[in-house]
N, C-alpha and C positions, 0 to 999 in steps of 0.2 A: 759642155762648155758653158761658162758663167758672163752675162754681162755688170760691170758694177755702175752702179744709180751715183749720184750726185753723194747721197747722208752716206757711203759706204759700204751699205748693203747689197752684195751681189744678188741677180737676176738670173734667174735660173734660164738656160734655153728652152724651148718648148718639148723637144724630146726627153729632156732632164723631170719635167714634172710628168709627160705619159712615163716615164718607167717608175718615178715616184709612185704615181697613181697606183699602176701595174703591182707594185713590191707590195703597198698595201691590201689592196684586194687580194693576192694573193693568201695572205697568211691568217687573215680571216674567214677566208673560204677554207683554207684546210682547217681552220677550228670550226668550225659547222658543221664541214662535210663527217671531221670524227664524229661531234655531238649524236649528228643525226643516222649514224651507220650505229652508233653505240647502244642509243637507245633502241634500234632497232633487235639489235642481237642483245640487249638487257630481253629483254620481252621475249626472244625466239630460244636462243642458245643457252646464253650464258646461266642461268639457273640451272639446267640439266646437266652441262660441259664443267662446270665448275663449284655449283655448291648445290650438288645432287640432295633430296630430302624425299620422302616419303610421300610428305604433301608439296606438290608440284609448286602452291601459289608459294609456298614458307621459299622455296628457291628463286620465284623469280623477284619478290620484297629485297631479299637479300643481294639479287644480282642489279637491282634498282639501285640498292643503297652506293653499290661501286660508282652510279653515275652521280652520286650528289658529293661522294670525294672530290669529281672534278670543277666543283664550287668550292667546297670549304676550301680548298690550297691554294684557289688562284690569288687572295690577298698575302700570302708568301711572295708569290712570284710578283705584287703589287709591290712590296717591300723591297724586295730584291732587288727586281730590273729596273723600278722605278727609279731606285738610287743610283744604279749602277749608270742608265741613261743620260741623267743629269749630269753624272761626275766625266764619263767615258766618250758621251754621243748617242747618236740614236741607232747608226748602220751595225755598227757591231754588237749592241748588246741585241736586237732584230735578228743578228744572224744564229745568235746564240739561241733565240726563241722558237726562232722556225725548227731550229735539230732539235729541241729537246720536244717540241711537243711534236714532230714528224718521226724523231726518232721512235719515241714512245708507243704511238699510234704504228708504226710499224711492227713492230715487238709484239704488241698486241695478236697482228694475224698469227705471229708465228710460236705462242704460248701451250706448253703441253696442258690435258685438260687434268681433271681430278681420277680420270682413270688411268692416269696417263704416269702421276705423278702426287695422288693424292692431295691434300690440304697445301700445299705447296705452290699446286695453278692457281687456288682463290688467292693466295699472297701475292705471286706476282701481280696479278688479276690486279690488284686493289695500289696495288706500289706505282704501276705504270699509270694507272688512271692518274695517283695524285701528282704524278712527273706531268702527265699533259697538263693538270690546272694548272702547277705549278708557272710552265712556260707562256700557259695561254696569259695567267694576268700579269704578265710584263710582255704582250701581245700585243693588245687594243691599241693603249697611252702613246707605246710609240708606233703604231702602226697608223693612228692620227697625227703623228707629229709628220711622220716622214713626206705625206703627203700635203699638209696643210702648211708645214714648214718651208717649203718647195716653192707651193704656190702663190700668188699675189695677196695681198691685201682685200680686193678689189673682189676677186673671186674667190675668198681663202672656203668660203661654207661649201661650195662644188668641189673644189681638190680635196677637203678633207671628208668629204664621203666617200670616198673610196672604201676605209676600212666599213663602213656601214653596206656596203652593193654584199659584204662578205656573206653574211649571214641567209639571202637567200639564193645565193650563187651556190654555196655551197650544202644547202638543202635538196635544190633542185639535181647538183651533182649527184648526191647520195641517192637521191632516189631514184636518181634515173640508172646510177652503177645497180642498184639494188634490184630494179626491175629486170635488167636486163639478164641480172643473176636470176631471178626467180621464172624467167622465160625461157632460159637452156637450160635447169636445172630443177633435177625432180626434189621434191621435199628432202629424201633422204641425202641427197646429196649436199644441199644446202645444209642441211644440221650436220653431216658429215666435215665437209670440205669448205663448202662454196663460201660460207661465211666471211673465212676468213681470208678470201681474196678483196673483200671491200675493203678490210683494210691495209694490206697489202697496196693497194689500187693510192693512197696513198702519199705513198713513197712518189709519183709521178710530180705532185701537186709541191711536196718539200725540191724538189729535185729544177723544178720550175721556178719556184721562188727564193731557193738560192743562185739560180743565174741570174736570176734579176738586183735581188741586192747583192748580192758583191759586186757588181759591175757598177752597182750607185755609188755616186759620193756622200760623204758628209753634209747634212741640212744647212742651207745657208746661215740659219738663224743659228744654230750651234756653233758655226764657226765662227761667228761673228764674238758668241761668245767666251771661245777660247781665246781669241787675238784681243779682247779687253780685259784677259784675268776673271772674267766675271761668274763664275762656275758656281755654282753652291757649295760650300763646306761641306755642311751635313742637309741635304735637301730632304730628308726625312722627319728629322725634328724640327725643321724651318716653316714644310707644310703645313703641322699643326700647331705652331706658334706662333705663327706670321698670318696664315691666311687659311685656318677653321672656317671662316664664315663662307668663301670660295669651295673649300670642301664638303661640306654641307648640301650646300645650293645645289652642286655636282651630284653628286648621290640622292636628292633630292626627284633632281629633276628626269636620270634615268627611272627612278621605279615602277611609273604609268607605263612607258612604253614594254618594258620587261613582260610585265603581266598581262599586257593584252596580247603581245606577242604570243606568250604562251598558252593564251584560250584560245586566239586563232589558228594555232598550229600544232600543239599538242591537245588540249583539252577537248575540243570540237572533234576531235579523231572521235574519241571514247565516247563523246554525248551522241555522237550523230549513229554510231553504229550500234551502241547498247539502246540507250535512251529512244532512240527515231526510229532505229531497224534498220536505216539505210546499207546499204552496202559500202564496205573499206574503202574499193575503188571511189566513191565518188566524193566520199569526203576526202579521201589524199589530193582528186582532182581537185575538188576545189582549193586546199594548200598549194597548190603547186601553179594553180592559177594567179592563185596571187603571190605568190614570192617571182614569178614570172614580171608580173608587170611592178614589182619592186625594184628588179633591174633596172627599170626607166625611173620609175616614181622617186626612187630616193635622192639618186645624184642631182634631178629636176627639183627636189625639195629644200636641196642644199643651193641649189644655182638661185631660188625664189627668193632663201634667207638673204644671198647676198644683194638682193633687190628691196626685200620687204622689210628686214631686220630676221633676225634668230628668234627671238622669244615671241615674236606675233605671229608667225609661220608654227612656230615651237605650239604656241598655244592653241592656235587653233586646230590644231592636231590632237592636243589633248582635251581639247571640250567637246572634239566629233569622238575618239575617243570613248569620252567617258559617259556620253549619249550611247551610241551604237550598239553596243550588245542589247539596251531594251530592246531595239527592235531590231536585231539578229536574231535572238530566240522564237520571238512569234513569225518571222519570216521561215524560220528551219522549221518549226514545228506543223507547217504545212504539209512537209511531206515532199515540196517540189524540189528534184534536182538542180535547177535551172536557181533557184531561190539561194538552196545552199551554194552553189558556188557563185554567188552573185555577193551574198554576205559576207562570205568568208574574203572574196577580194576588196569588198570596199574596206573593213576591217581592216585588212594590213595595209589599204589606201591611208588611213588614219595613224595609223601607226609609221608611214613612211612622212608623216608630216612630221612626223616628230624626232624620226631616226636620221633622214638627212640633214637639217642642222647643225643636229647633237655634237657632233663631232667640234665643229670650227664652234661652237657655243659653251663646249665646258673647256677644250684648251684656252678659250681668250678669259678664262676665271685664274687662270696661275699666273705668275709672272714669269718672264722666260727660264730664269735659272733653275725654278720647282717644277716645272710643266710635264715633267714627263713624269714625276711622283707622284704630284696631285692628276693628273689623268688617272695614273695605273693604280691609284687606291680610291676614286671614284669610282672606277666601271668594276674591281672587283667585290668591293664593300656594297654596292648596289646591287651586283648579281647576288648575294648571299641571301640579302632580304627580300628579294624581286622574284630573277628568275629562277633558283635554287628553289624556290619552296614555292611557286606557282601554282604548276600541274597538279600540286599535293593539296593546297590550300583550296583552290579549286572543285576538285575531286572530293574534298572531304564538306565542302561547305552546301553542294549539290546535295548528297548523300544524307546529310543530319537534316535539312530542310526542306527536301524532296522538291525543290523549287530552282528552277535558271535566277532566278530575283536575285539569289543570294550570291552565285557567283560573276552577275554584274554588276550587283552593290560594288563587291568588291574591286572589279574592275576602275570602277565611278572614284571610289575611295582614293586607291590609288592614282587614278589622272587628278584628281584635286592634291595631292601630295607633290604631282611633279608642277602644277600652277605655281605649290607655295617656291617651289624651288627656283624655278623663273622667278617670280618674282622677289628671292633674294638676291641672285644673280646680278651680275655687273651688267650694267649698261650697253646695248651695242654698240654704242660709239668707244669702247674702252677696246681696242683694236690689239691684235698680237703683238704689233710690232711696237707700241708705246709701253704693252702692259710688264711694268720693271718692280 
């Protein structure tokens, strides 16, 4: 139930924005929770199950390559949904994002292997991955709108983190599905079977977050702008003819948070346990510690912005940031447990300064009628440059220079990149609900 304001704009009930909230978290947590079961079974399975080799690494390079499919496609699904959203709504072209990358990811468990069916499992193997990018990047854009469009003015930086709580909700899901696999389940069974009940497991997460948006309505703010005609014609071509510099900014300003994300969660995996000797367990603990207190931290980062501004919350997030890894490496390279998992959560404390605003800070850069375009070809044109080639840039810039320095240069590089983005960025006072 709706109340309507004085200017027209209906007021969403309170339970009308938790189930907003709820729709979005939702569907970015099953984009993570894939992510992060994917990569798991890139590195265990899928090299052996599906593009068997002689030399073991030549298979598991290859079954890697399948996870960066699910980068390159998601500006498809930028294009797509993004227009589709603008012209249609935000609830239905959502319901369509959720089956296709749920569908996908289910499909997945259930794929014969290369013995199974020859050259024919790596195809499927590689089709379905690019179906999930596909759905994820017409995902994010409106998965920020649904929730931010819901909510107040007032409060809009806290409702629209929601889609941001996703990413380590649905980390923490996967590895806890994961462990629990690898605690009933002897090795053989896991490379046999067990695998692929993770993703199976799934299908629970699509199933959940389809009861929740179809029982949603339509965003106020969309409807408002279907009863003034106001729709965009072509919101695609309008994006980069009308408002480049908004586009920009956007993709700008995600690529610091991108790449530290991915030292702190991928890349510190591999340093801590090649590099330091440490044991698996404790560097996962420490990831898991802090995508834990990201649960709090983000939506409280977004609740800050709508106190402190967006780009001053924004920013100082990325100048701890782009600080932090110096003294992360000499902290880990102690030796101490208690250190590593201490670093690795401040790290993604820094990173949550920057991830809860993000939301309610690059939608107020579109004006309504483009918003769900320019969203969904910010966040996938960023991830291509960001966190598609992270782990990789990372891992290769350690290796040629035998030194942490060089993959916190680059960390450093990148947060001065999302500053300049802020600082192209519109004004916080330029509000959603004026921005036309």
């Amino acid at each position: 139930m709706t109340q309507t304001l004085a200017a027209g704009r209906e007021r969403p009930a309170r339970k009308d924005l938790i189930k907003a909230f709820t729709a979005s978290l939702s569907g970015t947590a099953l984009e993570w929770y894939d992510f992060a079961a994917y990569s798991v079974a890139s590195a265990l399975v899928f090299g052996h199950l599906f593009f068997p080799s002689h030399d073991p690494l030549t298979g598991t390079l290859l079954a890697f390559s399948t996870y960066a499919v699910g980068y390159v496609s998601r500006p498809l699904g930028g294009f797509v949904f993004g227009r589709l959203g603008d012209k249609l709504g935000r609830k239905h072209v959502l319901v369509t994002t959720l089956l296709l990358t749920g569908i996908a990811t289910v499909l997945i468990g259930l794929l014969p292997t290369h013995g199974q069916v020859g050259a024919l499992g790596a195809v499927l193997l590689v089709t379905l991955r690019f179906a999930q990018g596909v759905g994820i990047g017409g995902e994010w854009g409106g998965a920020v709108l649904l929730s931010s469009e819901f909510g107040s003015e007032q409060r809009r930086g806290f409702w629209a983190s929601a889609a941001q709580v996703g990413p380590p909700a649905g980390n923490l899901l996967a590895n806890g599905v994961l462990a629990a696999l690898a605690a009933l389940l002897t090795r053989e069974q896991f490379l046999s079977w067990g695998w692929r009940v993770a993703f199976l497991f799934s299908a629970v997460l699509v199933v959940f977050g389809l009861w929740i948006r179809v029982k949603l309505e339509e965003t106020p703010v969309f409807r408002e702008l279907q009863r003034n005609g106001e729709q965009a014609a072509a919101p695609l071509r309008e994006v980069f003819v009308n408002e480049p510099k908004a586009l920009v900014a956007s993709i700008l300003c995600r690529v610091g948070p991108d790449i530290l994300y991915a030292l702190f969660t991928v890349f510190v995996l591999t340093y801590a346990t090649k590099q330091l000797g440490m044991p698996e367990s404790l560097a996962v603990t420490g990831v898991m510690a802090g995508s834990a207190a990201q649960l709090v931290l983000i939506p409280a980062a977004g609740a800050l912005s709508d106190r402190w501004g967006r780009r001053r919350v924004y920013a100082v997030g990325a100048i701890g940031a782009g600080v932090w890894p110096f003294v992360f490496f000499p902290m880990a390279g102690t030796g101490s447990a208690g250190l590593m998992v201490l670093g690795v959560t401040v790290g993604l404390f820094w990173h949550s300064l920057m991830y809860g605003p993000q939301a309610a800070f690059i939608s107020e850069q579109f004006s309504t009628a483009h918003r769900y375009t320019g969203c969904s070809l910010a966040y996938t044109l960023a991830g291509v440059i960001g966190g598609a080639l992270a782990p990789l840039l990372s891992t290769y810039l350690f290796a040629t220079f035998g030194t942490w320095v060089a993959p916190a240069c680059y960390v450093a590089v990148a947060c001065a990149v999302t500053l300049a983005g802020l600082a192209m960025g519109k004004a916080d006072a330029q509000q959603l609900s004026t921005a036309r």
